[in-house]
N, CA, C and O of each residue as an XYZ file, in Angstrom:
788
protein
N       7.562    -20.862      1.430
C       6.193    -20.378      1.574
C       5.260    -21.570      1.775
O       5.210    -22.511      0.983
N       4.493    -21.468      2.930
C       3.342    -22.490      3.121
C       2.650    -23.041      1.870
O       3.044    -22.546      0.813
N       1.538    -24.122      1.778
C       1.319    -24.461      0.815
C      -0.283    -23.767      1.268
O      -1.054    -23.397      0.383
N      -0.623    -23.662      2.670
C      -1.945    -23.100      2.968
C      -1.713    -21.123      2.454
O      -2.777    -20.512      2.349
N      -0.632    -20.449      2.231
C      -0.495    -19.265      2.088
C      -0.963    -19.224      0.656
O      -1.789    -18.452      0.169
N      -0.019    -20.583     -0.169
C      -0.456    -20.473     -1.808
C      -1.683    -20.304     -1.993
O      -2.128    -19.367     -2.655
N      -2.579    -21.421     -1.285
C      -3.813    -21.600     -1.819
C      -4.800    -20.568     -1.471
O      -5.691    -20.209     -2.242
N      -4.538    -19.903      0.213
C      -5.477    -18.517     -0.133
C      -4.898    -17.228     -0.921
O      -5.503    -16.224     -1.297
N      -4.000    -17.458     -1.007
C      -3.383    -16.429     -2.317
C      -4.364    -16.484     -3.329
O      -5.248    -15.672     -3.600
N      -3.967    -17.961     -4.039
C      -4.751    -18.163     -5.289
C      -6.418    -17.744     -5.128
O      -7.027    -17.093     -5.977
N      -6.797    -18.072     -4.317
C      -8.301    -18.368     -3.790
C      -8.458    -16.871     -3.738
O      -9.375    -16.418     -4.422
N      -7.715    -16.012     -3.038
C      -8.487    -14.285     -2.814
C      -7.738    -13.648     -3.913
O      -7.910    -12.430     -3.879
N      -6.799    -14.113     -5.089
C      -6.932    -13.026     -5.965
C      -7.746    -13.600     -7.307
O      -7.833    -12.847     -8.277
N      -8.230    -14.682     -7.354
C      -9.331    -14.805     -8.450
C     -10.158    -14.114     -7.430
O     -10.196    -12.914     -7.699
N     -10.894    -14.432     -6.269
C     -12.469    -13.506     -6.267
C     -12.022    -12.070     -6.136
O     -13.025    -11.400     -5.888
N     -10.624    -11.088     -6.216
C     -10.567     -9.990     -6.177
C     -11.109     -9.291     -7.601
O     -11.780     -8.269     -7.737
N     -10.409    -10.498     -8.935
C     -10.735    -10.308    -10.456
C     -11.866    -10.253    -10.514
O     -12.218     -9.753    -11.582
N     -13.118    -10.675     -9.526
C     -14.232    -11.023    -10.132
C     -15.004     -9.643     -9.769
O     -16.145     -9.445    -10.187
N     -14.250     -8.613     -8.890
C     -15.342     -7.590     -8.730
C     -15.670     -6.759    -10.085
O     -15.015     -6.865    -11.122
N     -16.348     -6.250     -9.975
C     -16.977     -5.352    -11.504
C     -15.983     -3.695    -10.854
O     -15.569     -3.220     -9.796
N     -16.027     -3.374    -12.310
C     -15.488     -2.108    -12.691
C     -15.992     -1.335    -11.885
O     -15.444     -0.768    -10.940
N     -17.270     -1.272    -12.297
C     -18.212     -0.062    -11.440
C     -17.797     -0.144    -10.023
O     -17.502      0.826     -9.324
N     -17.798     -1.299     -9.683
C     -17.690     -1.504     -7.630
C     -16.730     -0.954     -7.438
O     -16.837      0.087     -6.790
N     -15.318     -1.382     -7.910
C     -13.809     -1.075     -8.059
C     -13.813      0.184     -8.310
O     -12.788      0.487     -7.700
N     -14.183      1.122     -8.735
C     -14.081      2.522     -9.224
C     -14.832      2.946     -8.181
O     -14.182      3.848     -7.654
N     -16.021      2.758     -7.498
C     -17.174      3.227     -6.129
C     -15.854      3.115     -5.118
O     -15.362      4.078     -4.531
N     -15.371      1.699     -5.035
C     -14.847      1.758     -3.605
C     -13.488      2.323     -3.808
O     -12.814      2.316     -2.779
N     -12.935      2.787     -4.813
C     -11.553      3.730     -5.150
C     -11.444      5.003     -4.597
O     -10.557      5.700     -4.103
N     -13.000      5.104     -4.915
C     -13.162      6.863     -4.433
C     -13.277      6.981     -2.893
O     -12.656      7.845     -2.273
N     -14.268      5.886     -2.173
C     -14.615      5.572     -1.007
C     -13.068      5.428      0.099
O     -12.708      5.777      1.224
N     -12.675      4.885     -0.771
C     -10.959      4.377      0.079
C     -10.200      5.626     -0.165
O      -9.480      5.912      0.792
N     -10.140      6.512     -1.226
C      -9.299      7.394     -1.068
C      -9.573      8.655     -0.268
O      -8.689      9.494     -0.099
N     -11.001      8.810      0.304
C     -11.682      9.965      0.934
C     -11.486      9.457      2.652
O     -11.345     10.258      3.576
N     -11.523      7.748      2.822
C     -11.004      7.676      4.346
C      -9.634      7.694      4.373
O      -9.074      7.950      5.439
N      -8.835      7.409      3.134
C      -7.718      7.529      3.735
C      -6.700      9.027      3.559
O      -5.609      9.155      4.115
N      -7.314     10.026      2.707
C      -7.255     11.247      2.939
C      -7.642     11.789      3.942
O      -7.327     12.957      4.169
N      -8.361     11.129      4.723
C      -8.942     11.766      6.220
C      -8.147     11.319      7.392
O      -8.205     12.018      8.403
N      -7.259     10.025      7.395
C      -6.696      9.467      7.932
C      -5.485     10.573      7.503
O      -5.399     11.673      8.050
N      -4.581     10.119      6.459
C      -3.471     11.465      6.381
C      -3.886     12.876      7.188
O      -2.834     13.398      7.557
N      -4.991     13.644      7.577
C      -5.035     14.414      7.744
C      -5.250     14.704      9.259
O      -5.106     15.752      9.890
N      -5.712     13.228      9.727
C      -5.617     13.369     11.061
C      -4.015     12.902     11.823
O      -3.509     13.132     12.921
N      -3.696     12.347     10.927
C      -1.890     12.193     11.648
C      -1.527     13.572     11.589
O      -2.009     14.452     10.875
N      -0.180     13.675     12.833
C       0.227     14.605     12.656
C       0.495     15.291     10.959
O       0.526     14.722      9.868
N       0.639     16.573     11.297
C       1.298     17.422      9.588
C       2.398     17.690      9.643
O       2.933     18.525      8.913
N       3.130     16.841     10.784
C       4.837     17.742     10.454
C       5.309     16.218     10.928
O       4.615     15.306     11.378
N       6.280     16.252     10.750
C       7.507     15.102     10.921
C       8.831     15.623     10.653
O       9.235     15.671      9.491
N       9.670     16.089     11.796
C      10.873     16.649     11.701
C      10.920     17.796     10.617
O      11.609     17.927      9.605
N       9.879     18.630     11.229
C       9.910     20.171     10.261
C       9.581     19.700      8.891
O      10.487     19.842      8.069
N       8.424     19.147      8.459
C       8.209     18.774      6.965
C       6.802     17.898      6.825
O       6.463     17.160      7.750
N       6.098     18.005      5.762
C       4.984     17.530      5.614
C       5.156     15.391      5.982
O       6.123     14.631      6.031
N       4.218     15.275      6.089
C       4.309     13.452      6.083
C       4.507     13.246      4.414
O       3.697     13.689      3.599
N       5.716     12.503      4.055
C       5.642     11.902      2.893
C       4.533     10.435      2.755
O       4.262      9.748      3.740
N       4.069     10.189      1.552
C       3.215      9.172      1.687
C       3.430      8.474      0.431
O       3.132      9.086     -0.595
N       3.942      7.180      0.329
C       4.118      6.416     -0.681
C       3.010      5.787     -1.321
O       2.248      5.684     -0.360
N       2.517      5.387     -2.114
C       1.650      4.727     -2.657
C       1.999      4.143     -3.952
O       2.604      4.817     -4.785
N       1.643      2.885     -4.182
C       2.212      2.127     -5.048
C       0.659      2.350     -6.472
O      -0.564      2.253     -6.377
N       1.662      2.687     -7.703
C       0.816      2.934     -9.081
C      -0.236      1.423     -9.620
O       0.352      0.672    -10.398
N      -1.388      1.099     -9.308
C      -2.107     -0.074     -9.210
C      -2.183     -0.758    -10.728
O      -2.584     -0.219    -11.760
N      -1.695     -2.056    -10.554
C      -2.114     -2.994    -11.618
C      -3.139     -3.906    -11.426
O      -3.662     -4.039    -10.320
N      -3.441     -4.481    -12.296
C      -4.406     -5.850    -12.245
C      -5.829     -5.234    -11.458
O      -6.359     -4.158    -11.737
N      -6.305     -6.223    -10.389
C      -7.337     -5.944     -9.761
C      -6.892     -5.161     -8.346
O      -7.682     -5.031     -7.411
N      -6.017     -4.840     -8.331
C      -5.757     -3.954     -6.767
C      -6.649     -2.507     -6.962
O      -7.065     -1.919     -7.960
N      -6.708     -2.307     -5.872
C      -7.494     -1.010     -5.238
C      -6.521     -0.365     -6.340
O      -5.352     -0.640     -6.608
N      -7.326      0.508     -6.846
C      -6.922      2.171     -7.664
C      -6.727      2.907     -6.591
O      -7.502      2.998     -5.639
N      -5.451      3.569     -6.751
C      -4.410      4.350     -5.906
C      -4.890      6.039     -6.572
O      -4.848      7.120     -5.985
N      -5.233      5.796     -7.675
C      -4.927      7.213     -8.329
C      -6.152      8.443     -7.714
O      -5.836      9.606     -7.464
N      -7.402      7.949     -7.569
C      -7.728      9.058     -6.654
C      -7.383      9.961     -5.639
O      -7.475     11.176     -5.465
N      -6.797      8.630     -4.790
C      -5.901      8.850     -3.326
C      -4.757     10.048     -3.856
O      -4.725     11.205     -3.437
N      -3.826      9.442     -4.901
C      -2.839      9.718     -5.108
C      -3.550     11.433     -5.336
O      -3.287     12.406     -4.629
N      -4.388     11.402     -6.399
C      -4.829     13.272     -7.029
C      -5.089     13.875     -5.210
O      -4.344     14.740     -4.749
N      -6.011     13.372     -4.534
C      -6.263     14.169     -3.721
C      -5.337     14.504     -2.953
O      -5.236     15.576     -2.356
N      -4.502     13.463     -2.928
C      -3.202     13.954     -1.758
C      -2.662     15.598     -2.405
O      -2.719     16.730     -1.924
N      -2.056     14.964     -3.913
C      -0.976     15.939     -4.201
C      -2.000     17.406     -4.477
O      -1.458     18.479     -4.740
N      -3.259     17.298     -4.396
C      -3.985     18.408     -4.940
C      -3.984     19.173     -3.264
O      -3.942     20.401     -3.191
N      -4.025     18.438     -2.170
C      -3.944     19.459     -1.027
C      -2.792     19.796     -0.365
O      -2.679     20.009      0.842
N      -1.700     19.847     -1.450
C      -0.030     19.793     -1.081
C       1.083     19.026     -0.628
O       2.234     19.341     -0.327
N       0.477     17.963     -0.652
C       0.713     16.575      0.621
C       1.904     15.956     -0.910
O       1.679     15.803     -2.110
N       2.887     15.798     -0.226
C       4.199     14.945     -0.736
C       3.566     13.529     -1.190
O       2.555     13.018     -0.709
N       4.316     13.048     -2.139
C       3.605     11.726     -3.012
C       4.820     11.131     -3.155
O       5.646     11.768     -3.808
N       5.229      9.792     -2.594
C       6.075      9.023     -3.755
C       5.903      7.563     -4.416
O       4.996      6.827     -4.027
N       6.489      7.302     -5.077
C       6.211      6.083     -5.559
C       7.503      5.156     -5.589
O       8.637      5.634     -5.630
N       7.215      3.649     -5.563
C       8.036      2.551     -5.145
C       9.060      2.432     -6.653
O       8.780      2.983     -7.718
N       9.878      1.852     -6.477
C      10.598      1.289     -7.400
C      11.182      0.059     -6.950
O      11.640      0.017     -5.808
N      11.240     -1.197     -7.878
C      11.554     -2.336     -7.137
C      12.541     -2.767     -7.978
O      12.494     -2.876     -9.204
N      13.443     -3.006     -7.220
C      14.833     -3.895     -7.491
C      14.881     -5.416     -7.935
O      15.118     -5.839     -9.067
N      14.529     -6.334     -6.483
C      14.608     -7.545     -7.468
C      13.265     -7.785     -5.968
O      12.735     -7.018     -5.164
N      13.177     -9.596     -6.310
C      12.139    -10.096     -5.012
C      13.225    -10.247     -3.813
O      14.393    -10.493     -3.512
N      11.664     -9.839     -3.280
C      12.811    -10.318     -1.483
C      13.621     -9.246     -1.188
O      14.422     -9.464     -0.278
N      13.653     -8.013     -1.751
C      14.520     -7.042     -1.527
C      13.546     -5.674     -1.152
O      12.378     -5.713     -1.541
N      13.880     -4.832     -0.625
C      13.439     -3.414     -0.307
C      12.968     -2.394     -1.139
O      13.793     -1.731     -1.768
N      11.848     -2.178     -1.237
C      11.667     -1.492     -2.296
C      12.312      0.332     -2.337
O      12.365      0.911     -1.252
N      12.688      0.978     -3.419
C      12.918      2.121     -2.776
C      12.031      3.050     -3.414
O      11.290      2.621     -4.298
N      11.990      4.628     -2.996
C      10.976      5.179     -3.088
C      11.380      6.656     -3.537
O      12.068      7.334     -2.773
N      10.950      7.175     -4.800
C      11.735      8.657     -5.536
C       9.891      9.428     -5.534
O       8.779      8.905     -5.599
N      10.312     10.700     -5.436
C       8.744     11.461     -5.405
C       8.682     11.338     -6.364
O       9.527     10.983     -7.185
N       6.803     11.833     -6.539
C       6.185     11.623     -7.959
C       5.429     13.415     -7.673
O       5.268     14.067     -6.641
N       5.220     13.613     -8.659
C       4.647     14.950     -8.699
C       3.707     14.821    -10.161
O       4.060     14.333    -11.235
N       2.095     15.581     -9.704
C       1.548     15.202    -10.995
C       2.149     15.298    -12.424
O       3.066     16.074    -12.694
N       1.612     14.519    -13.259
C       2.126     14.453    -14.618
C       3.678     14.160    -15.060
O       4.181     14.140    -16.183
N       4.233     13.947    -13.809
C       5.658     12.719    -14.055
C       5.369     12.111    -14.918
O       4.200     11.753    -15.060
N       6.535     11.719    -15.972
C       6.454     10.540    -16.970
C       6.954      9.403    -15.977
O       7.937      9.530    -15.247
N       6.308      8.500    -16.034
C       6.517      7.036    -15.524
C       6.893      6.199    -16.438
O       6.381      6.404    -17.539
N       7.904      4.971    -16.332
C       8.404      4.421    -17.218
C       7.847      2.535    -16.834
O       7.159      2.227    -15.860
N       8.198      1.879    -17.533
C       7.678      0.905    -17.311
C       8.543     -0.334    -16.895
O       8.849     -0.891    -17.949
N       9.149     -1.108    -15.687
C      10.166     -1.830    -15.601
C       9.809     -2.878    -16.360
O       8.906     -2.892    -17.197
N      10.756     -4.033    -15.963
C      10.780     -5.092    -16.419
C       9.480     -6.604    -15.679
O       9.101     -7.692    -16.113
N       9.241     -5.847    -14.502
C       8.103     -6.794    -13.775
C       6.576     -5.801    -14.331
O       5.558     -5.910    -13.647
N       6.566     -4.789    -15.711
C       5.458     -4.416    -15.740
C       4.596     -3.062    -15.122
O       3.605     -2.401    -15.432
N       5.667     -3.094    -14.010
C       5.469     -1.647    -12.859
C       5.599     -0.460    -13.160
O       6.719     -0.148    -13.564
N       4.462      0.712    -13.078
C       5.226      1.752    -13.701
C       5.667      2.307    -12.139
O       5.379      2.265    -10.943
N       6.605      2.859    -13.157
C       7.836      3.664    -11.526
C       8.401      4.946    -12.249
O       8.848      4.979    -13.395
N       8.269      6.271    -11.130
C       9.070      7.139    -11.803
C      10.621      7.238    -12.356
O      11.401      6.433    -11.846
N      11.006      7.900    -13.082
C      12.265      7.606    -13.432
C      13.536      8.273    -12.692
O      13.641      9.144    -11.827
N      14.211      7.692    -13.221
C      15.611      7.866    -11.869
C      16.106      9.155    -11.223
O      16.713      9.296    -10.161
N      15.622     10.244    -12.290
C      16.020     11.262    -11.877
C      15.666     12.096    -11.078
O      16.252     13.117    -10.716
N      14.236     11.495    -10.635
C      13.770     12.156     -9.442
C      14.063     12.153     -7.992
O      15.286     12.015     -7.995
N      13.778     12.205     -7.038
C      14.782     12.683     -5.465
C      14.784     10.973     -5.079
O      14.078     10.555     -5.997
N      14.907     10.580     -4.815
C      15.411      9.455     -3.622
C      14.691      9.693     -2.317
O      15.360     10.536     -1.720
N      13.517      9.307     -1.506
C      12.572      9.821     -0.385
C      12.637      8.576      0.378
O      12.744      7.464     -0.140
N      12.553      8.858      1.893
C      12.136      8.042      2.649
C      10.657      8.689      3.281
O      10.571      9.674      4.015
N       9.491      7.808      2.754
C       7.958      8.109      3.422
C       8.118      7.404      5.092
O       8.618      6.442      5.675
N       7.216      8.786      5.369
C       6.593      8.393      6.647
C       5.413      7.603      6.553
O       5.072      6.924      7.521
N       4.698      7.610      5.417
C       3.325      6.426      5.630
C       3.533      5.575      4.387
O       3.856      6.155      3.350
N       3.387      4.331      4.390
C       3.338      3.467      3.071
C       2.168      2.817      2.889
O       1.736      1.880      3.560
N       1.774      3.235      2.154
C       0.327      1.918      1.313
C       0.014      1.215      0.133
O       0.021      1.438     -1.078
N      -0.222      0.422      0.787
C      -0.046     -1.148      0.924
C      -1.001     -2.046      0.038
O      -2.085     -2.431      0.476
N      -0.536     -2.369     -1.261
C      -1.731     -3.363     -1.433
C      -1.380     -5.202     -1.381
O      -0.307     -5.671     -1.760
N      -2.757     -6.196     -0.729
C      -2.647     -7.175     -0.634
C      -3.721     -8.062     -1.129
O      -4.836     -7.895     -1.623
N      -2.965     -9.075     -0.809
C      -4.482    -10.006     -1.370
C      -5.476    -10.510     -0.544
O      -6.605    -10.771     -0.958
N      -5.017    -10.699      0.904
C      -6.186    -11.011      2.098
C      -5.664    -10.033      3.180
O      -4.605     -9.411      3.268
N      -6.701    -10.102      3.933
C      -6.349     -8.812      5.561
C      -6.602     -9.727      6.253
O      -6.979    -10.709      5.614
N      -6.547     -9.903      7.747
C      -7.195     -9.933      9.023
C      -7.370     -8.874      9.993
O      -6.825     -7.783      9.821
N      -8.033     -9.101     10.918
C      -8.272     -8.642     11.868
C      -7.143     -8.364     12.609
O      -7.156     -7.189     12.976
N      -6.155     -8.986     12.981
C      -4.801     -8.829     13.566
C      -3.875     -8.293     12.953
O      -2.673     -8.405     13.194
N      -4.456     -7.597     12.012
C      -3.612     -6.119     10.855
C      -2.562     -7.339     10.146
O      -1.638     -6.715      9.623
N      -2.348     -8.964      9.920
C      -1.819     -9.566      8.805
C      -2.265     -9.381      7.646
O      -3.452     -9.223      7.358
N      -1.141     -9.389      6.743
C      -2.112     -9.145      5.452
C      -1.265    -10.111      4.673
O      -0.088    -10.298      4.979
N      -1.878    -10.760      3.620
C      -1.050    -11.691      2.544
C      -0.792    -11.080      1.104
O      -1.732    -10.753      0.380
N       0.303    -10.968      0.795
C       1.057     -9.962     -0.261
C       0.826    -11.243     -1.013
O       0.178    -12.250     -0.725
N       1.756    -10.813     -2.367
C       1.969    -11.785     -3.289
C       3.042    -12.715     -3.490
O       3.030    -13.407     -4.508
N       3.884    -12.811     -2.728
C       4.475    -13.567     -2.254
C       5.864    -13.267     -2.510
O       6.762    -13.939     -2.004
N       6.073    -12.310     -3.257
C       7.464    -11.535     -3.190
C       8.075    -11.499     -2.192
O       9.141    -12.113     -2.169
N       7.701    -10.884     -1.186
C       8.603    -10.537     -0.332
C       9.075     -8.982     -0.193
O       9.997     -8.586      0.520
N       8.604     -8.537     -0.664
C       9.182     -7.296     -1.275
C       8.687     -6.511      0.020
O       9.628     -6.484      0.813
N       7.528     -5.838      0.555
C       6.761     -5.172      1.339
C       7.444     -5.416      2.760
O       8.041     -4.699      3.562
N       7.098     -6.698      2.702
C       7.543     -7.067      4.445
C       9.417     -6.541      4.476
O       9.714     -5.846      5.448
N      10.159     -6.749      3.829
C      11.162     -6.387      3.658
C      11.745     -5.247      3.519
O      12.909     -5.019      3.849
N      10.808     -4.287      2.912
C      10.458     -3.011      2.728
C      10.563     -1.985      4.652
O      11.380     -1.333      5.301
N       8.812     -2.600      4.789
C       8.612     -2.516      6.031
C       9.555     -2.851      7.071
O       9.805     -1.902      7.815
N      10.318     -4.236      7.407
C      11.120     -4.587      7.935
C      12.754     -3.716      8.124
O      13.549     -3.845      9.055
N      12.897     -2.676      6.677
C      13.907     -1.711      6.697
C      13.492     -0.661      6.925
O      14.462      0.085      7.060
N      12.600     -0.141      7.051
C      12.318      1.367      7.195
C      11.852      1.481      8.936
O      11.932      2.573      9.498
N      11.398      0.312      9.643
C      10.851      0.098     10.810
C      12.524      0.074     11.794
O      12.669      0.351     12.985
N      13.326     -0.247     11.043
C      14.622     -0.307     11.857
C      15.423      1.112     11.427
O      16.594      1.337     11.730
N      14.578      2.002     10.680
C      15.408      3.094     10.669
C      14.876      4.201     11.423
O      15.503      4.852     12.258
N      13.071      4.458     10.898
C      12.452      5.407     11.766
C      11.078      4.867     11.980
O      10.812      3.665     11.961
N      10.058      6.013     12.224
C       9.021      5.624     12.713
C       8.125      5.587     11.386
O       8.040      6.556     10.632
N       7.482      4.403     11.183
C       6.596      4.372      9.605
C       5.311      3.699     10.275
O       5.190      2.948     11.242
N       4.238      4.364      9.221
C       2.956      4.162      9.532
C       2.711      2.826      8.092
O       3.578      2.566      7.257
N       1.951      2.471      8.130
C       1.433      0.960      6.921
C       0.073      0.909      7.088
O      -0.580      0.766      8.122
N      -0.288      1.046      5.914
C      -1.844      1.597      5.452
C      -1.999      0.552      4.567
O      -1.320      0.629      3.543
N      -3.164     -0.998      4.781
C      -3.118     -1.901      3.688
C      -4.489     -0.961      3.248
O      -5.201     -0.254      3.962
N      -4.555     -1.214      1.957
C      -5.432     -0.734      0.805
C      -6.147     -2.189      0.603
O      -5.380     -3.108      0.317
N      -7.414     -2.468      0.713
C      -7.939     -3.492      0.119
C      -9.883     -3.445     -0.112
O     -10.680     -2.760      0.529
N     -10.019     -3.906     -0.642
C     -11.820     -4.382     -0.225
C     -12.314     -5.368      0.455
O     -11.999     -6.557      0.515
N     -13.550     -4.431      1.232
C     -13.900     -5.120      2.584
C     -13.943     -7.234      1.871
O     -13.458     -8.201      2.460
N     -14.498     -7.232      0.864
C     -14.355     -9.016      0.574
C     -12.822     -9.914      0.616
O     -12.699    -11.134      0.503
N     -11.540     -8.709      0.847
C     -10.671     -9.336      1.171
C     -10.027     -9.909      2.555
O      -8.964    -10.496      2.758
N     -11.055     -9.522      3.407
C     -10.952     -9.961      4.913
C     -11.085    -11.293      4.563
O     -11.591    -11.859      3.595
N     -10.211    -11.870      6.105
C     -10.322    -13.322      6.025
C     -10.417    -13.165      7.865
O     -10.280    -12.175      8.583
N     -10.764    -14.889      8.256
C     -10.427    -15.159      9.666
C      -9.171    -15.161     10.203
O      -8.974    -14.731     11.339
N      -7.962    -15.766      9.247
C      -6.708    -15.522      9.769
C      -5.797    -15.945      9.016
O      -5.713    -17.129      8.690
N      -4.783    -14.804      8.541
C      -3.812    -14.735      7.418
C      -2.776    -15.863      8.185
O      -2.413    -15.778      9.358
N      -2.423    -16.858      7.294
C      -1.454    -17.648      7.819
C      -0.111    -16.779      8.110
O      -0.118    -15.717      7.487
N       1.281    -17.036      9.086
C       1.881    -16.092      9.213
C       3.164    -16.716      9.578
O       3.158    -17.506     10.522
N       4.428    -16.429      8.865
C       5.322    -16.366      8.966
C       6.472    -15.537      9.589
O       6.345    -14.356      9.266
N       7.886    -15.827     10.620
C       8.394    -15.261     11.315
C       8.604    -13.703     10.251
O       8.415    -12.623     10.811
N       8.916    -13.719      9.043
C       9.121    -12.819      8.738
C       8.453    -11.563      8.461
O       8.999    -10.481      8.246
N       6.657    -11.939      8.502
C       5.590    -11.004      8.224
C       5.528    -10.195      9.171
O       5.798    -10.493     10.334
N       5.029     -8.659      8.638
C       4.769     -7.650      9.430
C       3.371     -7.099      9.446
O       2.579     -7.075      8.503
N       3.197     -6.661     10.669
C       2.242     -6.540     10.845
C       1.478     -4.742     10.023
O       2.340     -3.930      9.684
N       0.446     -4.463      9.871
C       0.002     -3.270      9.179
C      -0.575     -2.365     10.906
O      -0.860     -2.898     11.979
N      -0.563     -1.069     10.573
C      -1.169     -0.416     11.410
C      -2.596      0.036     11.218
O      -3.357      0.446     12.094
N      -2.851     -0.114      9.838
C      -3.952      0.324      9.452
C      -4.359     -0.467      7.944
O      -3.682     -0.977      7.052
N      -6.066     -0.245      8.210
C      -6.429     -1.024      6.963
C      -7.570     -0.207      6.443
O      -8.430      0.211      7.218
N      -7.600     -0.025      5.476
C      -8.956      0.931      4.269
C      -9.492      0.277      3.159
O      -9.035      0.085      2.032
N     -10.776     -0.094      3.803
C     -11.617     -1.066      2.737
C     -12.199      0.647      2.402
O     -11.827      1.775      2.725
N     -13.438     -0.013      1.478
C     -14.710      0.736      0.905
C     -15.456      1.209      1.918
O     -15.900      2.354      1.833
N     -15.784      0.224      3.312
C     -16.484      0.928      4.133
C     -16.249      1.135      5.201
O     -17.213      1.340      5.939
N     -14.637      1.186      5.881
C     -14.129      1.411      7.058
C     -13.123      1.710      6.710
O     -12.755      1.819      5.541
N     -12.247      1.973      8.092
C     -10.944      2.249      8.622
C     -11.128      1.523      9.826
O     -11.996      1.625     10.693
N      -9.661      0.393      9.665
C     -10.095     -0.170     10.777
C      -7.968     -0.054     11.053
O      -7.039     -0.070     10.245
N      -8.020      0.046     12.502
C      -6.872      0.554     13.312
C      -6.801     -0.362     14.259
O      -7.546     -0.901     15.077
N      -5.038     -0.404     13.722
C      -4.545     -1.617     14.638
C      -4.050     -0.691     15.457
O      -4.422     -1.108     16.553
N      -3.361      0.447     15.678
C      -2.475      0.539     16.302
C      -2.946      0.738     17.966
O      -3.990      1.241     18.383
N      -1.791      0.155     18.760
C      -2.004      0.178     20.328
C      -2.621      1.457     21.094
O      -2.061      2.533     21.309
N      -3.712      1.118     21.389
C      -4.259      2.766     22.214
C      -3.295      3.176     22.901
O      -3.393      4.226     23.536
């Protein structure tokens, strides 16, 4: 990993800590109403079946998922959530249905527990620590996402929704052969779309 990737790492997730509660909770709701509108303008079927949509359960200062998450499953819309193996590896993905007990791994993550289905989503979202304009985004340096992305892109067709706030834009995410690119990005006050007209 670059030593210029470390340092805007470090650099955009202290000013992510520094937003206030209140903002973080405004732009939770804000992000989950464009990107419920976004789910709703993709197609509604995918091989005879609703779009599954992954979304990862938020720690620390990342965008709050859980609005997104209520409104999805409240208008019938399939939900799953990640489970992660080790770094650098693929994350995999079992549905969540409200009021699942979630358990807590060993990196801190809550993830549903094993006994639920095994899913491959048609849309995944995404949280990072910087965006660009050229739909790069800088993760945490796992590896995990791009790898993720990188397996599901060689199996079928997946959509990638980064989740962030508009102060996490940058001029240009440094970028490695292995990074993938996002199709879509949902701050607080846009939707902004990479994908090719």
């Amino acid at each position: 990993m670059s030593d210029e990737k470390k340092l805007l790492r470090h650099r955009a997730l202290a000013d992510r800590d520094k937003i206030s509660l209140s903002k973080a909770e405004d732009a939770a709701i804000k992000i989950a109403f464009l990107a419920r509108d976004l789910v709703e303008q993709l197609p509604h079927k995918c091989e005879n079946r609703q779009l599954l949509s992954a979304l990862y359960w938020p720690i620390r200062s990342e965008v709050n998922t859980l609005p997104l998450i209520n409104l999805l499953l409240q208008s019938g819309r399939p939900v799953a959530l990640p489970i992660m193996i080790k770094m650098k590896y693929p994350l995999v993905f079992r549905l969540y249905k409200e009021n699942d007990q979630l358990i807590t791994n060993k990196y801190g993550l809550s993830e549903p527990l094993n006994d639920k289905e095994e899913c491959a989503p048609d849309l995944l979202f995404i949280p990072l620590a910087a965006f660009d304009r050229n739909g790069f985004r800088l993760g945490y340096g796992g590896g995990i996402y791009d790898a993720t992305i990188s397996l599901f892109r060689s199996r079928k067709k997946i959509i990638t929704i980064g989740l962030a706030y508009a102060s996490q834009e940058v001029a240009c995410v440094p970028t490695e052969p292995h990074d993938q690119k996002l199709d879509y990005i949902i701050t607080e006050i846009e939707l902004i779309s990479l994908c090719p007209a």
